[in-house]
C-alpha positions in Angstrom: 99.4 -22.0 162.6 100.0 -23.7 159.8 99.4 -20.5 157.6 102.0 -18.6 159.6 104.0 -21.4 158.1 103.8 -21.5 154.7 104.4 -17.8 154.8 107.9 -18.5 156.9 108.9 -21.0 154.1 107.7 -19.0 151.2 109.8 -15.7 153.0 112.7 -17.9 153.5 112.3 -18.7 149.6 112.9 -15.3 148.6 115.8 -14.5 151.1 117.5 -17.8 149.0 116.6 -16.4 145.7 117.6 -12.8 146.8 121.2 -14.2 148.3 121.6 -16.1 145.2 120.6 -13.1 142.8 123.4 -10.9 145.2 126.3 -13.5 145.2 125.5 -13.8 141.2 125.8 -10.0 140.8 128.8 -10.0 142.8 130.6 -12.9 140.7 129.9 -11.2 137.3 130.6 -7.5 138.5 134.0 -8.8 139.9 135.3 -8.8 136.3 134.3 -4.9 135.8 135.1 -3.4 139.1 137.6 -0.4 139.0 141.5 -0.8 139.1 143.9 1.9 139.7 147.3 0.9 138.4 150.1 2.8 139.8 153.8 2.4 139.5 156.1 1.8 142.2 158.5 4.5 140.9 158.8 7.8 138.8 159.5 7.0 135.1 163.1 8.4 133.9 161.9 7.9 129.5 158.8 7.6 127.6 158.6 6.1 124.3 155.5 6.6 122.2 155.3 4.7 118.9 152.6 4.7 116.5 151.5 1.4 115.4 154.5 -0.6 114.0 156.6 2.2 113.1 159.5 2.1 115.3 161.4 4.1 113.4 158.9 6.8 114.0 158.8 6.1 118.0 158.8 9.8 120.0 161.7 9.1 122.8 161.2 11.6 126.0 164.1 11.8 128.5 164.4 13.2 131.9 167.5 14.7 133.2 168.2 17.0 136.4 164.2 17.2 136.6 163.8 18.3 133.0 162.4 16.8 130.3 163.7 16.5 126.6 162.0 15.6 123.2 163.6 13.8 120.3 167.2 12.4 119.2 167.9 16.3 119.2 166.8 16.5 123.3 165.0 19.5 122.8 163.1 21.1 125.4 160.0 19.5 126.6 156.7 21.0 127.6 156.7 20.4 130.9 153.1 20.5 131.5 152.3 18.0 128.5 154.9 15.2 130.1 153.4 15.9 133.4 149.5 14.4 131.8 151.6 11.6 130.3 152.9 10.9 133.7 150.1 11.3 135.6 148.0 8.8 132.8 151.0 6.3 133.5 151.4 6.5 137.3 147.8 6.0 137.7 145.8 3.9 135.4 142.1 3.6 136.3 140.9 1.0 134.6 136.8 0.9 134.4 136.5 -2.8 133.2 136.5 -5.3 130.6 135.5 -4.6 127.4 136.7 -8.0 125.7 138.6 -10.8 127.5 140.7 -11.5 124.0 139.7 -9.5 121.1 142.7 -10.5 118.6 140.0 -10.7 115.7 138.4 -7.4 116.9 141.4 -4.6 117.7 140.0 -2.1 114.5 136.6 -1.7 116.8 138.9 -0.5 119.5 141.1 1.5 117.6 144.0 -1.0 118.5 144.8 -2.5 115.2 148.9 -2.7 114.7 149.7 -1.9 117.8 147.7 1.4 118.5 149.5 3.4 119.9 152.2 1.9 121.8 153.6 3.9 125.3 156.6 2.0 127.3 157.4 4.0 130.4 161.4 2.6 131.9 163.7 3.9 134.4 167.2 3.1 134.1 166.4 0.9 131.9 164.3 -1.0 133.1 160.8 -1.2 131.7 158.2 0.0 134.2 154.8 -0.5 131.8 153.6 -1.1 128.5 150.1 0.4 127.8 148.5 0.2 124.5 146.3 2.8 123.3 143.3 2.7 121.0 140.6 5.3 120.1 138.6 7.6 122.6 135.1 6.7 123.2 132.4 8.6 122.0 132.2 10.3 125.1 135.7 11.3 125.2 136.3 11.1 128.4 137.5 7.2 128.3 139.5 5.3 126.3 140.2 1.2 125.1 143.6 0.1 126.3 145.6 -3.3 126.8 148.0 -3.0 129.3 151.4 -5.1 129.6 150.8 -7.6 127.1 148.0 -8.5 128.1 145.0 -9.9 126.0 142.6 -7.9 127.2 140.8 -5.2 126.4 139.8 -2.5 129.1 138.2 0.7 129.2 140.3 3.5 130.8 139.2 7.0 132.6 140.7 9.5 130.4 141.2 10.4 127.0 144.5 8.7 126.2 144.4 8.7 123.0 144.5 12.4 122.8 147.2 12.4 125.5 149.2 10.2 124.1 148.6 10.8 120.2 152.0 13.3 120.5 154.4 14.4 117.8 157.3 15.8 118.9 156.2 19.6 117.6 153.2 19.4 120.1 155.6 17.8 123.0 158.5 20.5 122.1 158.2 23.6 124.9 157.3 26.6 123.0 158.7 29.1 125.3 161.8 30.8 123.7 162.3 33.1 127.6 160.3 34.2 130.5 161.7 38.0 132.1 160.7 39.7 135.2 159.0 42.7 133.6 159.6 45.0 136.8 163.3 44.1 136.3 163.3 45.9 132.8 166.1 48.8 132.7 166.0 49.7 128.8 164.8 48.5 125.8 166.0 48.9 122.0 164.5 49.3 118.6 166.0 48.5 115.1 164.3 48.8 111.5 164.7 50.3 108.7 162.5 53.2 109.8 164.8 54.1 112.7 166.1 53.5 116.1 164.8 54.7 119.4 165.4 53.2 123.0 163.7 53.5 126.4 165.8 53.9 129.3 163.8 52.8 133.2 164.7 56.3 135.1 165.6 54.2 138.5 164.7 57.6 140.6 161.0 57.7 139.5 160.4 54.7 141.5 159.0 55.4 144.7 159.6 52.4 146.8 156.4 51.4 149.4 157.1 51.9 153.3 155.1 49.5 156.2 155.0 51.3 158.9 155.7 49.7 163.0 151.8 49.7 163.5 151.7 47.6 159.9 150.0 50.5 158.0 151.5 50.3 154.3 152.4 54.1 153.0 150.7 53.6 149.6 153.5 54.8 146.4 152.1 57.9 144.3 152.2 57.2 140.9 155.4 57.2 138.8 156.1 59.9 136.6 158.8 60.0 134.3 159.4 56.6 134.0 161.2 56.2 131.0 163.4 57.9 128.9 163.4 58.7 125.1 166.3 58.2 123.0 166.0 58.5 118.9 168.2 58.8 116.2 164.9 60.5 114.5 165.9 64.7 115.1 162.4 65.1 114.7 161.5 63.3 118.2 164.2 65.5 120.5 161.6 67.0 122.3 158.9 63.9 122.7 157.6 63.1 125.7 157.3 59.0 126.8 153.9 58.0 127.7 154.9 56.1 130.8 151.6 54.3 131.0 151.9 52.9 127.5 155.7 52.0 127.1 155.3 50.1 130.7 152.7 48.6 129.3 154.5 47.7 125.8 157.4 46.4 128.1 155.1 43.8 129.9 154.4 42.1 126.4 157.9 41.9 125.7 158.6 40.4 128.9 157.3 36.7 127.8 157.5 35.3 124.0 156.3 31.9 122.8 156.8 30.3 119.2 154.0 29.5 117.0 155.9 26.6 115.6 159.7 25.8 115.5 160.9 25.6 112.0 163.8 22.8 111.2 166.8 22.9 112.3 169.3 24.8 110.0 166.6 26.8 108.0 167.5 30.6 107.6 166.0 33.5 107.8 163.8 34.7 104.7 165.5 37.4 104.2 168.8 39.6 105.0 167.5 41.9 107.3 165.1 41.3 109.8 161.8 44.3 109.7 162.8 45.0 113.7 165.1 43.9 116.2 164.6 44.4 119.5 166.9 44.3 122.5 165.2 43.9 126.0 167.8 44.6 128.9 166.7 42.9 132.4 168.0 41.3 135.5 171.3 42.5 134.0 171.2 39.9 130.2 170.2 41.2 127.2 167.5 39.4 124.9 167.4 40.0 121.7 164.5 39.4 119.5 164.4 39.9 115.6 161.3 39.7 113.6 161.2 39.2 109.2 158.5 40.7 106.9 157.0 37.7 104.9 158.0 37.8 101.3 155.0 36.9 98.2 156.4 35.1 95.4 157.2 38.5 93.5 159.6 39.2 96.3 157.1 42.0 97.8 155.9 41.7 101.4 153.0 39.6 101.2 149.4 41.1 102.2 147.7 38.5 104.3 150.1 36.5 106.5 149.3 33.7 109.2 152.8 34.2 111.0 156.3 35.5 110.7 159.3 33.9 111.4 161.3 35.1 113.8 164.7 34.6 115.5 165.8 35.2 119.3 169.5 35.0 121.4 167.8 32.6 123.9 167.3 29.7 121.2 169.6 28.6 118.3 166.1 27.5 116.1 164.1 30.0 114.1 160.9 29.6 114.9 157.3 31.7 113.8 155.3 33.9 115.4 151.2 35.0 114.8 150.6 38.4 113.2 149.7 39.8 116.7 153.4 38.9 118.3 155.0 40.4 115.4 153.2 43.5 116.3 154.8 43.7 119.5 158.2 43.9 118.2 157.6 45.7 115.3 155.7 49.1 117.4 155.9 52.6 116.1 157.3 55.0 118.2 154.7 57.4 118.1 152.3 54.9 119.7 154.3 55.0 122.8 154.6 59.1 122.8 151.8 61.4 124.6 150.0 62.7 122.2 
């Protein structure tokens, strides 16, 4: 009996030492378990600044559901706002890194400032998150939230999300077209003109049938229609399969990179222009040769510049874009 009793005290030992261990654990790992932070409403401006350079501070804007970038309000990427958004509205914060590390921001990446990203609607200020460097990982991040003197570590690499200038916030997209909605389309250089016309009765429209059976289209033929100012082309036959599929890479166009506002074009005439007509608007694209120093078309270029009716900015395109707009004719003939 008395056996069976030291082994009750000595069990009832451990269960102490066990519940002490547990409420210890639970006490230290209070200050690391994860917080989502999440806003109470949607954000209307971001302002990212760079350390203490206010004068440098990127301003985004929301209006009618679109987003703008800059004292210019251009067009934002809509898609790049959307991660900023996201990041802001909810914050998961893993834990405490350092409960005041005012001697110690450069280990963080937090020195001046970091980066500093003040989300407001209507004025009002909404949050204030300050973001230092990615971790090693790069799938977390140090920030200090609202003034606050702590330093946390946050899911997400913020510092790449919100390490923005306003050329990789600007929305590349010069226009978007339906390419099925493409009646003609219209070539200028200095080699010649030439224009496809859609021939609206090739189209063979689909029929469902009352027992749901879909009568399947045969393929078009005679699509498009040839017109040249080149005599030598009269009799040339389209090759619908090629110039529908030339028409499909006209249908969307992108810029490389805007170029300032109020830069011309590096030369007089452009090497093509090309007119796309669809939905009933016209776009019109033009694309210039690069000029060497000597004045001669240069070899080896990265990307051309480039001009369009649906944006007031010039803006450049890569070598492959250009190619597009600048196609020979007989690459679009049957052979």
């Amino acid at each position: 009996m008395k056996y069976i009793g030291t082994r009750k005290i000595v069990l009832l030992a451990l269960i102490g030492v066990l519940l002490a261990i547990y409420i210890l654990q639970l006490v230290l790992g209070g200050r690391n378990h994860i917080q989502t932070l999440s806003l109470e409403e949607t954000p209307d401006a971001i302002v990212i600044q760079g350390g203490a350079d206010a004068a440098g501070a990127l301003r985004l804007v929301s209006r009618d559901g679109q987003w703008f970038a800059g004292e210019q309000e251009y067009p934002a990427d809509q898609d790049v706002v959307s991660g900023m958004l996201d990041a802001l509205g909810a914050l998961r914060l893993l834990g405490t890194v350092s409960g005041n590390a005012e001697g110690d921001l450069e280990r963080y990446g937090l020195e001046g400032g970091g980066i500093t990203v003040t989300a407001s609607r209507e004025g009002k200020t909404l949050r204030t998150l300050f973001v230092g460097r990615n971790t090693s990982t790069g799938s977390q991040s140090y920030v200090r939230v609202d003034g606050a003197s702590a330093v946390y570590l946050a899911a997400g690499a913020l510092h790449t999300t919100f390490a923005a200038t306003l050329d990789s916030v600007r929305s590349k997209r010069v226009y978007t077209l339906d390419a099925d909605e493409v009646t003609r389309v219209s070539v200028v250089s200095p080699e010649g003109s030439f224009s496809f016309t859609r021939n609206a009765a090739a189209a063979v429209p689909q029929e469902t049938q009352d027992d749901g059976t879909v009568t399947v289209a045969p393929a078009p033929q005679n699509v498009w229609q040839l017109s040249s100012g080149d005599a030598s082309y009269a009799d040339a036959s389209p090759d619908d399969a090629k110039v529908s599929a030339w028409v499909r890479t006209l249908a969307s166009l992108s810029a490389s990179t805007w170029l300032a506002d109020g830069a011309q074009p590096p030369s007089a005439s452009p090497e093509a222009t090309v007119t796309i007509e669809a939905g009933g608007k016209s776009y019109r694209v033009s694309v210039y040769a690069a000029a060497g120093a000597d004045g001669e078309e240069a070899d080896e270029v990265e990307e051309y510049v480039a001009a369009s009716s649906e944006s007031p900015y010039l803006f450049t395109v890569q070598p492959y874009v250009r190619l597009r707009f600048c196609k020979p004719l007989g690459d679009l003939l049957k052979q």
